[in-house]
LUMDRENTI-183019 format. One record per residue (C-alpha): residue number from 1; x, y, z. Coordinates in pm, 1 decimal. Each point is the difference from the previous one (the first is absolute). Layout:
BEGIN
   k       xx       yy       zz
 NUM        X        Y        Z
...
end
This chain:
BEGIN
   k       xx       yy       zz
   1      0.0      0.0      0.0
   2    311.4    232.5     75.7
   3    111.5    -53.6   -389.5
   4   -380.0     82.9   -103.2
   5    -31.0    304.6    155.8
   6    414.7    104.6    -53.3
   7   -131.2    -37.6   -362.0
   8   -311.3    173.4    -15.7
   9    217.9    299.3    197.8
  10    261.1    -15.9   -302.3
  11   -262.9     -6.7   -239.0
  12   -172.1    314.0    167.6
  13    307.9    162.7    -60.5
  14     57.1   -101.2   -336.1
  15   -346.8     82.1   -113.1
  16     -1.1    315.4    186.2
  17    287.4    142.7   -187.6
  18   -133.5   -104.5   -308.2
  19   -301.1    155.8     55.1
  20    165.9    357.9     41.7
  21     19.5     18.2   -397.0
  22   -352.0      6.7    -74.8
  23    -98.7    214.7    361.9
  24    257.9    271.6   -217.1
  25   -157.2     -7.0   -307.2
  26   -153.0    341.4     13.2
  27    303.0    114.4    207.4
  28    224.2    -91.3   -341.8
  29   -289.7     67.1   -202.4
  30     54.9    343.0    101.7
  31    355.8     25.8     12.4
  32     97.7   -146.8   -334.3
  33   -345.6    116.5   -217.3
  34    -91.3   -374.6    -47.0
  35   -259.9   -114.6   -207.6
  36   -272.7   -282.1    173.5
  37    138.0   -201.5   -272.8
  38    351.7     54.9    103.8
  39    -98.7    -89.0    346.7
  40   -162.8   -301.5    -84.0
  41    347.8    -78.4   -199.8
  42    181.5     36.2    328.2
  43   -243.5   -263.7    132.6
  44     67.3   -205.0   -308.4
  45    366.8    -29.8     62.0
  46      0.2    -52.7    382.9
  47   -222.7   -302.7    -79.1
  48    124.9    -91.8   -286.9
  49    317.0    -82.4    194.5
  50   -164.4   -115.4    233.8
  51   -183.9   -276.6   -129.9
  52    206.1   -128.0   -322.1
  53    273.3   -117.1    262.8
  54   -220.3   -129.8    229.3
  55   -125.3   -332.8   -142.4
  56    384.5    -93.0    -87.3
  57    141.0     60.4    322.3
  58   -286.0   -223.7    126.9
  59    108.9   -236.6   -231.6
  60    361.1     31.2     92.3
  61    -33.0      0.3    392.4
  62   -242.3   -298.3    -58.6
  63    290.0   -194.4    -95.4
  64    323.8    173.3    146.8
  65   -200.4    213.3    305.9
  66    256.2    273.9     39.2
  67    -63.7     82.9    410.0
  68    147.8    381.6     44.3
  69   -113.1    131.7   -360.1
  70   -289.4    152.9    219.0
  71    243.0    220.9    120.7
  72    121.7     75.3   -394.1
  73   -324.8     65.1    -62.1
  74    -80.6    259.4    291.7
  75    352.7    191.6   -120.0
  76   -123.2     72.2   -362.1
  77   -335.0    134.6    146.5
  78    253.2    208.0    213.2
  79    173.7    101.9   -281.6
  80   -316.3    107.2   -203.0
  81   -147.4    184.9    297.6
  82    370.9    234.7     25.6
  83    -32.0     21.9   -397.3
  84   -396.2    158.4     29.6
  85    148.2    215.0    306.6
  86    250.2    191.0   -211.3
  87   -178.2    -15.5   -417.7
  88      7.1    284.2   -156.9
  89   -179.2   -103.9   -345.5
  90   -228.4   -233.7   -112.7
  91    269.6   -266.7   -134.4
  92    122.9    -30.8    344.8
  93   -303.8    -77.5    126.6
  94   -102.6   -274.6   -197.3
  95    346.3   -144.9     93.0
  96    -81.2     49.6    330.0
  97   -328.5   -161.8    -21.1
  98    197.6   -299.0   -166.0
  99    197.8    -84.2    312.6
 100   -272.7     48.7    228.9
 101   -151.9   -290.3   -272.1
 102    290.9   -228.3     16.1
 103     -8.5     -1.5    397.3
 104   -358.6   -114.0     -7.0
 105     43.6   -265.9   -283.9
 106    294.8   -166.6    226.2
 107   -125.8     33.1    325.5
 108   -376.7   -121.5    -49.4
 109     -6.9   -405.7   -173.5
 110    305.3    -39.3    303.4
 111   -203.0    119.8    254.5
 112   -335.6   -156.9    -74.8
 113    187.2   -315.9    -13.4
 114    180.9     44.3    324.8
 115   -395.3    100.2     99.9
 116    -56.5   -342.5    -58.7
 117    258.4   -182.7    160.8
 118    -75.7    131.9    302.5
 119   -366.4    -24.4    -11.3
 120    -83.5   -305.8    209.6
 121   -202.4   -153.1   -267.4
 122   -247.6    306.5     23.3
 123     58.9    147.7   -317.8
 124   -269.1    262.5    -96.8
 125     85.7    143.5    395.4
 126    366.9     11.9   -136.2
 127    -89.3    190.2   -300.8
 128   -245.9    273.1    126.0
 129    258.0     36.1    272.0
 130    314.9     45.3   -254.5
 131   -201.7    218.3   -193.0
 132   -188.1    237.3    239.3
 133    305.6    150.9     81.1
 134     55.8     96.5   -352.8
 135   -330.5    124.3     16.2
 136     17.1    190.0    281.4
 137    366.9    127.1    -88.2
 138   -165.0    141.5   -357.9
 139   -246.5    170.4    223.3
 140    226.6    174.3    209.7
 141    159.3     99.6   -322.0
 142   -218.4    321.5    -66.4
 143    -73.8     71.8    361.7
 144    398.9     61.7     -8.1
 145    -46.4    249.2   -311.0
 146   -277.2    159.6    147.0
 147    131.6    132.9    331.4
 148    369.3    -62.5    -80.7
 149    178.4     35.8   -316.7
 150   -279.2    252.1   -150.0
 151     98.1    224.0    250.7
 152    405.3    -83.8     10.5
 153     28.5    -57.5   -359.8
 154    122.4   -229.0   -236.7
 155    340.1    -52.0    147.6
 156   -170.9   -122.2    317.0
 157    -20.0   -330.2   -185.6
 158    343.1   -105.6    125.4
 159   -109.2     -4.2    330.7
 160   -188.7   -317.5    -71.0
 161    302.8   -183.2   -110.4
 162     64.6    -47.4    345.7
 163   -336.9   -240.8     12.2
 164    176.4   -194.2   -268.8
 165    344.9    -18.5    195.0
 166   -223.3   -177.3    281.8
 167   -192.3   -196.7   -208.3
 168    355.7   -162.6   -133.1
 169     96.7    -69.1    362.6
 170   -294.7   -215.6     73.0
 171     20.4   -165.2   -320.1
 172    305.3   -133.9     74.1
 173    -81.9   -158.0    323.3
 174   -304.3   -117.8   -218.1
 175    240.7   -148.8   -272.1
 176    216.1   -208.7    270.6
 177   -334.4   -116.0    134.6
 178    -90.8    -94.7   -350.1
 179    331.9   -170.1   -105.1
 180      4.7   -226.7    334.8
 181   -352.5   -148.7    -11.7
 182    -83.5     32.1   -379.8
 183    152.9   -347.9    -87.1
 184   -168.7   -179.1    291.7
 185   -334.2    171.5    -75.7
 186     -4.8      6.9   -410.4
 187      5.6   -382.8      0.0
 188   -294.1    -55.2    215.2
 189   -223.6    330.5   -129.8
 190     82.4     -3.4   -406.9
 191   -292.5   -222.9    -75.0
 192   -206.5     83.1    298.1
 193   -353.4     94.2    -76.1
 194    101.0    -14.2   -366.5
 195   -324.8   -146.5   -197.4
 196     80.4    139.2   -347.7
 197    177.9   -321.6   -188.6
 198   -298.4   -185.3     61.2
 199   -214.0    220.0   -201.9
 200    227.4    -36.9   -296.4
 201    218.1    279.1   -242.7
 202   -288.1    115.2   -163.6
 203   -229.5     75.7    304.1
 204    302.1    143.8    172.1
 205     55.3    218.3   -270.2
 206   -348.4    103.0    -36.5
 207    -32.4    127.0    381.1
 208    303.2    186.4    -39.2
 209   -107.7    207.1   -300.7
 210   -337.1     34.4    220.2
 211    210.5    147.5    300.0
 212    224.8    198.6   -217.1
 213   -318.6    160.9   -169.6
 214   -146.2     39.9    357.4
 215    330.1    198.7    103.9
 216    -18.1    198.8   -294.8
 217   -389.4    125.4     85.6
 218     98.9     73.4    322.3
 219    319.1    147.0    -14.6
 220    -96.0    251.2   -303.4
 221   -262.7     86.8    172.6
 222    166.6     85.7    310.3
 223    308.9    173.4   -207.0
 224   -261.2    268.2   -122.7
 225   -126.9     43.6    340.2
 226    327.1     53.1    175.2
 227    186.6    180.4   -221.2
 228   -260.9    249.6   -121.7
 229   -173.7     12.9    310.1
 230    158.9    312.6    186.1
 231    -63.1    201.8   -357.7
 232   -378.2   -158.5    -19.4
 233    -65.1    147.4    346.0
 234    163.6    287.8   -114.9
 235   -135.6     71.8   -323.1
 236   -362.8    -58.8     88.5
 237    -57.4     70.9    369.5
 238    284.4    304.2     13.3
 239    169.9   -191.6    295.4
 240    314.4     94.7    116.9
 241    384.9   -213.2    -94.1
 242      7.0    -63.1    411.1
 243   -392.2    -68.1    -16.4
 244     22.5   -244.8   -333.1
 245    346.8   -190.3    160.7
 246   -244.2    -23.3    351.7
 247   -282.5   -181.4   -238.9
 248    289.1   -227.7   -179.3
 249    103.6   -165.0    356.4
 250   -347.0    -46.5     75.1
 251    -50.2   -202.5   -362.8
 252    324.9   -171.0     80.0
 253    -69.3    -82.7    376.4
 254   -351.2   -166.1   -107.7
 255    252.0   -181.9   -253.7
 256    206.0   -129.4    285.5
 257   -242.3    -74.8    176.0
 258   -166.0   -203.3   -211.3
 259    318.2   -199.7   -157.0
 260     64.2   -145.4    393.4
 261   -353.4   -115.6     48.8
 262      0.7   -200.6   -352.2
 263    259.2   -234.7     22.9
 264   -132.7   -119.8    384.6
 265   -377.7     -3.0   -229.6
 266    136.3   -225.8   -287.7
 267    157.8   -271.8    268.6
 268   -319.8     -2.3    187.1
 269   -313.4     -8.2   -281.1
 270    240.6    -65.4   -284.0
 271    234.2    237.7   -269.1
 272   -271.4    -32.4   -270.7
 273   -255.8    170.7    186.7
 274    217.5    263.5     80.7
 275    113.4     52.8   -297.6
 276   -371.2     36.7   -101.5
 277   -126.1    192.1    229.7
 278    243.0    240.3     10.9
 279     47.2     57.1   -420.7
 280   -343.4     -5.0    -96.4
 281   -186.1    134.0    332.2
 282    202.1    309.6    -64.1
 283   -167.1    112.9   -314.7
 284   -339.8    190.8    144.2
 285    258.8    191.3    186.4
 286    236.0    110.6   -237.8
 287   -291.3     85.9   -269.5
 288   -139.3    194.1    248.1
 289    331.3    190.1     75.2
 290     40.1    258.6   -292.8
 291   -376.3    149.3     57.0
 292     56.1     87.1    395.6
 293     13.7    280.2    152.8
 294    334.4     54.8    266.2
 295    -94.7   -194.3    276.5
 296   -154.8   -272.7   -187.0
 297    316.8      4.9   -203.6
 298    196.3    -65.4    341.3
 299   -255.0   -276.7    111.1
 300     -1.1   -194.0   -325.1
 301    386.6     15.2    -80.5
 302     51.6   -135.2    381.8
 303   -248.9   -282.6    -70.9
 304    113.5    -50.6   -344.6
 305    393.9    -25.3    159.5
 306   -112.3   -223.3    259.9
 307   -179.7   -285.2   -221.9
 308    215.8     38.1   -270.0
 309    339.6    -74.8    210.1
 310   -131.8   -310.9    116.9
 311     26.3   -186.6   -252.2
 312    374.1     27.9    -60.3
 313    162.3   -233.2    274.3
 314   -247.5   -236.0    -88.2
 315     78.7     12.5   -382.9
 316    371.5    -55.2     80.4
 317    -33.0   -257.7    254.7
 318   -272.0   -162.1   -270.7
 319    308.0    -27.2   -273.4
 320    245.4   -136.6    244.1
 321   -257.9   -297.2     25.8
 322     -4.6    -37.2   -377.3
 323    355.1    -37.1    -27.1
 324    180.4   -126.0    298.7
 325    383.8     51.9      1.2
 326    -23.1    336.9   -204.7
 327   -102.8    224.8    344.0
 328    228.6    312.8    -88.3
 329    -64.2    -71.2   -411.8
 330   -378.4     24.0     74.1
 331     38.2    289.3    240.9
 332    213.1    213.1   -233.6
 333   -187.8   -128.4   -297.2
 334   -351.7    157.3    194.4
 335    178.5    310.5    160.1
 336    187.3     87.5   -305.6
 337   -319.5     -6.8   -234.2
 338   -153.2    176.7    291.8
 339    221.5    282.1      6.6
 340     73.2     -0.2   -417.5
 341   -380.0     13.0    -36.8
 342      7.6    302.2    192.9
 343    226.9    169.5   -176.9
 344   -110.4    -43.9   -347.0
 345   -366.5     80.2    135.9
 346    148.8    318.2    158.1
 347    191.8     76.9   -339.1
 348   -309.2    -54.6   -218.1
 349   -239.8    166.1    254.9
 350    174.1    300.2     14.3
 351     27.9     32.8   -346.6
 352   -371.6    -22.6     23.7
 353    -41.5    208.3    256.7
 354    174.8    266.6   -175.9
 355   -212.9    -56.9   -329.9
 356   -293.7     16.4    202.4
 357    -33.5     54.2    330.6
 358     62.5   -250.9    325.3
 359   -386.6     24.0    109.7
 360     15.3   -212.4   -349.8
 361    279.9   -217.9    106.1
 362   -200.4    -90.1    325.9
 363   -339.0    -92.8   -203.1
 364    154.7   -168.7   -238.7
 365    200.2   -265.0    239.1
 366   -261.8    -47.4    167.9
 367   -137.3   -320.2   -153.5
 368    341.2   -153.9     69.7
 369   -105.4   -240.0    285.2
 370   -278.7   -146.2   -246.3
 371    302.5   -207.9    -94.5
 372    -31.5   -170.5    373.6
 373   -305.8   -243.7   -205.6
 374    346.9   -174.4   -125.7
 375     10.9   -105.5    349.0
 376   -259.9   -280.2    -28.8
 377    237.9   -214.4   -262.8
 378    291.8    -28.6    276.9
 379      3.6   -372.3    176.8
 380    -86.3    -15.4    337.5
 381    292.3   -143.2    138.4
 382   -101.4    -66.1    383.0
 383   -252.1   -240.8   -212.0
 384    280.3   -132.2   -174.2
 385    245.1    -43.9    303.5
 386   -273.8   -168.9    201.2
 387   -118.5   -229.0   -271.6
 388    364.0    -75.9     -4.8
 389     49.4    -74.0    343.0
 390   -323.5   -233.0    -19.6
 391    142.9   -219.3   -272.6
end
């Protein structure tokens, strides 16, 4: 339980310093005379970067786990974070926002699997556990903008490398915990749980397109909320930056908060349910969204985060099932699509958004979660374990 939590911690950290790039986007919006389409290309290359490598180091560690690149991976989001600190053009800050990218894609398929290790056999609890501290890190993200670097500035930043410096220290002690119990516990939890080669290639392959398509609906959805949200509020209700960056943590608090209580959900009633409850039972919600007046607007996005996020440890933990032995392929595979999807939607969206307007953007995502209906072709695989377990 020490690991789990010295995790989640490490992934608060991570996540909250990654989140500082989109809580500045109207600071550097501002500042450098960006276009929303060049903002949603800074979004493009921090998850870009972040997801392409993902799924290979997954792959990598799966076979050669590599204990202390946590620690690698926490330096290059330190080394991003000084870069953003002291840009001075628009260049630098895409190269910025590609180290900040690299850190993630390293230090996530690692840490989901160590997640797992040290789970107890209570995997969904593991998950939501790992992952709420992400959550709650990206929250804190534009709480720190709004009462601390809009009023010091951009080369305040730096400051926050010092989060990073700590976050390599405990990853450390996490990587020697990792490299003296990983051989004793691989053997006996590889295959654990892991119902996906009796379904056969083809099945297998099928639910993972499903999920993939799932994390796309979900994840483009939520890229247009979050990183057009402070300049929605904005735009339409006349908020304030410190007022908007207030509403974001809310959204991304009822996002945390829902990613921890879905993975303890999908071990108790099952992943599939989750998964479907949480995709598709969205959609009244966000329709609703883009016709609401302010406080409805605050309501529905914190209802919208909190349903939506639970279906992510569940979806992750889901995969591992389908193909025991590939825990950090399947969690950088999921991740990185998660965080690529993202990007391209921001790209695209702003593009949109500058076209036409972001009250647009907002309409026209939301018929996204209709794509939860996919949902109902995924096996059930507590079915299929306990059929198996019969024979």
């Amino acid at each position: 339980m020490v690991v789990l939590f010295a995790l989640s911690f490490c992934h608060l950290i991570n996540d909250m310093t990654q989140s500082l790039l989109p809580a500045l986007y109207p600071t550097f919006k501002d500042a450098f005379q960006l276009s929303f389409g060049q903002v949603g290309l800074i979004t493009l290359v921090n998850q870009l970067t972040a997801s392409l490598l993902q799924p290979v180091v997954g792959y990598y560690t799966d076979r050669r786990p590599r204990p202390f690149s946590l620690s690698i991976g926490m330096a290059f989001t330190s080394s991003g974070l000084l870069a953003l600190a002291f840009a001075h053009n628009f260049e630098v800050l895409l190269g910025a926002a590609a180290l900040v990218g690299v850190g993630s894609s390293i230090f996530h398929p690692e840490s989901s699997r160590v997640a797992r290790l040290a789970s107890g056999g209570r995997h969904g609890f593991a998950q939501s556990l790992f992952q709420v501290g992400g959550n709650c890190g990206s929250a804190l993200g534009p709480l720190a903008a709004a009462f601390i670097l809009l009023a010091r500035g951009q080369g305040s930043i730096a400051w926050f490398a010092l989060f990073t410096l700590l976050g390599m220290a405990v990853l450390a002690g996490i990587g020697l915990w990792y490299k003296r119990n990983r051989v004793a516990r691989t053997v006996s939890h590889a295959h654990a749980h892991g119902v996906g080669p009796t379904l056969g290639r083809r099945k297998v392959a099928l639910s993972v397109t499903i999920l993939m398509t799932l994390i796309f609906s979900k994840y483009f959805y939520l890229g247009s909320l979050t990183t057009f949200y402070t300049f929605y509020l904005i735009e339409r209700f006349g908020v304030s930056v410190q007022g908007a960056q207030i509403h974001l943590f809310v959204l991304l608090g009822a996002v945390a908060l829902g990613t921890f209580v879905g993975g303890p959900l999908g071990d108790r009633f099952g992943r599939k349910y989750v998964i479907w409850i949480s995709i598709l039972g969205v959609l009244p919600f966000t329709v609703a969204l883009p016709y609401a007046g302010l406080v409805w607007t605050g309501i529905l996005s914190v209802v919208i985060g909190l349903v939506l996020a639970s279906a992510f440890s569940a979806i992750v933990v889901y995969g591992q099932e389908l193909m025991p032995g590939n825990v950090g392929m399947v969690a950088g595979l999921f991740f990185g699509f998660a965080f690529g999807i993202s990007g391209i939607g921001a790209a695209a969206l702003g593009h949109l958004a500058d076209v036409t307007s972001i009250g647009f953007v907002y309409r026209i995502c939301s018929f996204l979660p209709a794509l939860g209906l996919l949902t109902a072709f995924l096996p059930n695989l507590d079915a299929t374990r306990l059929k198996l377990a019969r024979a």
